[in-house]
C-alpha positions in Angstrom: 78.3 97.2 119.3 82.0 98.0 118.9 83.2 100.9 120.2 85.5 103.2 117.5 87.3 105.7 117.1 87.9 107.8 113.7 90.4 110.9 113.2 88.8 113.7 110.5 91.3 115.9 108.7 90.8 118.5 106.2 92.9 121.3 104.8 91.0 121.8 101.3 87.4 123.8 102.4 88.2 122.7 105.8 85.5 124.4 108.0 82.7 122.9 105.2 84.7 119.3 104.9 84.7 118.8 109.4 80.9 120.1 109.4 79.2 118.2 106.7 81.9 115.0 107.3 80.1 115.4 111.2 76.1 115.6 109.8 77.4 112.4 107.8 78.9 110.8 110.0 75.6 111.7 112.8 73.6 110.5 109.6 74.6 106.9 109.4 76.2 105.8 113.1 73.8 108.2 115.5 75.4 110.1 118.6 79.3 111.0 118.4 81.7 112.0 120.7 83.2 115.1 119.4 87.0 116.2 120.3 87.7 119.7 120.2 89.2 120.5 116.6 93.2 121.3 116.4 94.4 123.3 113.2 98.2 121.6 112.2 100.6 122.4 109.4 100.4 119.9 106.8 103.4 117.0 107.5 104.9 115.5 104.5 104.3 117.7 101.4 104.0 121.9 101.2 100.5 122.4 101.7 97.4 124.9 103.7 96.9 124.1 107.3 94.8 121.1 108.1 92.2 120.9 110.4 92.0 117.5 112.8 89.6 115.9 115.1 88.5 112.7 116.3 85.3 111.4 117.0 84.1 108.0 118.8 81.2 106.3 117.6 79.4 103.0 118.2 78.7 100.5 115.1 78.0 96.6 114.1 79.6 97.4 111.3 82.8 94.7 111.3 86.1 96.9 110.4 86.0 96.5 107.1 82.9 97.6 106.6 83.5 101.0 108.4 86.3 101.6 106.4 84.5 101.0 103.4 81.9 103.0 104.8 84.3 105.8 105.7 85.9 106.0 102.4 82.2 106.2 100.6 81.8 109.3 102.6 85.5 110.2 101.7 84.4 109.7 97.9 81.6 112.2 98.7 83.5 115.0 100.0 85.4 114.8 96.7 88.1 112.5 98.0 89.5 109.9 95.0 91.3 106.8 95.4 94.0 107.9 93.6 94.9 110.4 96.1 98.7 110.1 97.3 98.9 109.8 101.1 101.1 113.2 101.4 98.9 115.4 99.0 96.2 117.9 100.0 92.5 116.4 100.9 89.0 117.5 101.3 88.7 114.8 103.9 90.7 112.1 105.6 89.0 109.4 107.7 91.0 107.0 109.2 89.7 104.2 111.5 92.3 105.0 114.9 90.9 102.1 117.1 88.0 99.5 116.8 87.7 98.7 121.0 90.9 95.9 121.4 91.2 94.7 118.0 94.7 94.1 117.1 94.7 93.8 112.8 96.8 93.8 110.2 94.6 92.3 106.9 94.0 93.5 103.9 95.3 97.3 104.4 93.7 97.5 107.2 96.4 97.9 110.4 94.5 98.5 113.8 95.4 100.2 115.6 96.3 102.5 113.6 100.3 103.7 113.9 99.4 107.4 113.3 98.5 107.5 116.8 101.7 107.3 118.5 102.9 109.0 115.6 101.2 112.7 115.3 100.4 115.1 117.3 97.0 115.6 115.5 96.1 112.1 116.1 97.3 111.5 119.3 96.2 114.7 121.4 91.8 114.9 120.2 92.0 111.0 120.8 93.6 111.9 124.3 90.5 114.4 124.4 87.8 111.8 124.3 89.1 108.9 125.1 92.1 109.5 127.3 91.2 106.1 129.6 91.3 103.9 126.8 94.2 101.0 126.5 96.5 101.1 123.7 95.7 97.8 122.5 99.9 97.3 121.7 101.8 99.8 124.1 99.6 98.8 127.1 99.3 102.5 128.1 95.9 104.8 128.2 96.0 107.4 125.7 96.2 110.2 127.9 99.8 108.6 129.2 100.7 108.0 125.4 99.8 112.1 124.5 101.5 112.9 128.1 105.0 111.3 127.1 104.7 112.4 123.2 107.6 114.8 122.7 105.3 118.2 121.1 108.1 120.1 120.5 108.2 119.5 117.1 104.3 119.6 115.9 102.2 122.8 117.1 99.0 122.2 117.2 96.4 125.0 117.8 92.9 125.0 119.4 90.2 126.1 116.6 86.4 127.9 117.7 84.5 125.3 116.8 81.2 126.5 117.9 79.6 126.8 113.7 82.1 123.6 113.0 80.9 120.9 115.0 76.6 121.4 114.1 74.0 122.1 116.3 74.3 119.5 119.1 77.9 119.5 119.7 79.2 118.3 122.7 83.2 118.5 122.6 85.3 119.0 125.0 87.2 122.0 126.0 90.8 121.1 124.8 93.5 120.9 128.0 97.1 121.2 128.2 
């Protein structure tokens, strides 16, 4: 089983996007390590706050497959195809890293560049899986998030104790 792991963003009916994105994503790929979630302004286009978390998860599924998955769930949230990458969303799930796996096929780019990229991304990934290799900068994350310069993408610590379900098990976020 590979291990992944998958960013969640919302900032359309956030609090019910994260929480029934979770019960889905419980639903089909069993236990999940839950970051704590991190409210952001939107980056790229004028739009409400987004909400951001990352969870690992374990799955046969090959890559494309769990993105295929992912964007099924996506579609179910009320997520279309057609909507542009800088535009407001019920529910973003993007596949961050799938264990090693160095790709670039098909759309698909792991890992994915967001991560050394956003604030959003970077720090809940540094939550749960701050030990884990960079597969292309070599680093863990929690050096990556510890060397990102913040100064220019506040993030804030959300209650998650409704948002997460009934058996969450995030961490508590740290500077």
């Amino acid at each position: 089983m590979a291990r992944v792991y998958v960013s969640i963003g919302s900032n359309v009916r956030r609090r019910e996007n994260i929480r029934s994105a979770i019960a889905s994503l419980r639903g089909q790929f069993g236990e999940l390590m839950l970051s704590p979630v991190y409210e952001s302004a939107a980056i790229g286009f004028p739009g409400d706050h987004f909400y951001n978390l990352v969870v690992g998860l374990s799955t046969d599924l090959d890559p494309h497959g769990l993105r295929t998955r992912l964007a099924a769930i996506e579609s179910q949230h009320g997520r279309t195809p057609d909507t542009p990458r800088y535009a407001p969303r019920p529910l973003d799930l993007d596949i961050l890293l799938y264990d090693d796996l160095v790709i670039r096929d098909n759309g698909l780019h792991l890992p994915r560049k967001d991560i050394t990229r956003y604030a959003f991304v970077l720090r809940p990934l540094a939550d749960i899986a701050g030990e884990v290799m960079h597969p292309l900068e070599g680093r863990r994350i929690r050096e990556l998030w510890a060397e990102f310069d913040k100064s220019g993408q506040a993030l804030a610590p959300v209650p998650h104790a409704d948002l997460l379900g009934p058996s969450a098990s995030a961490s508590e976020p740290r500077a």
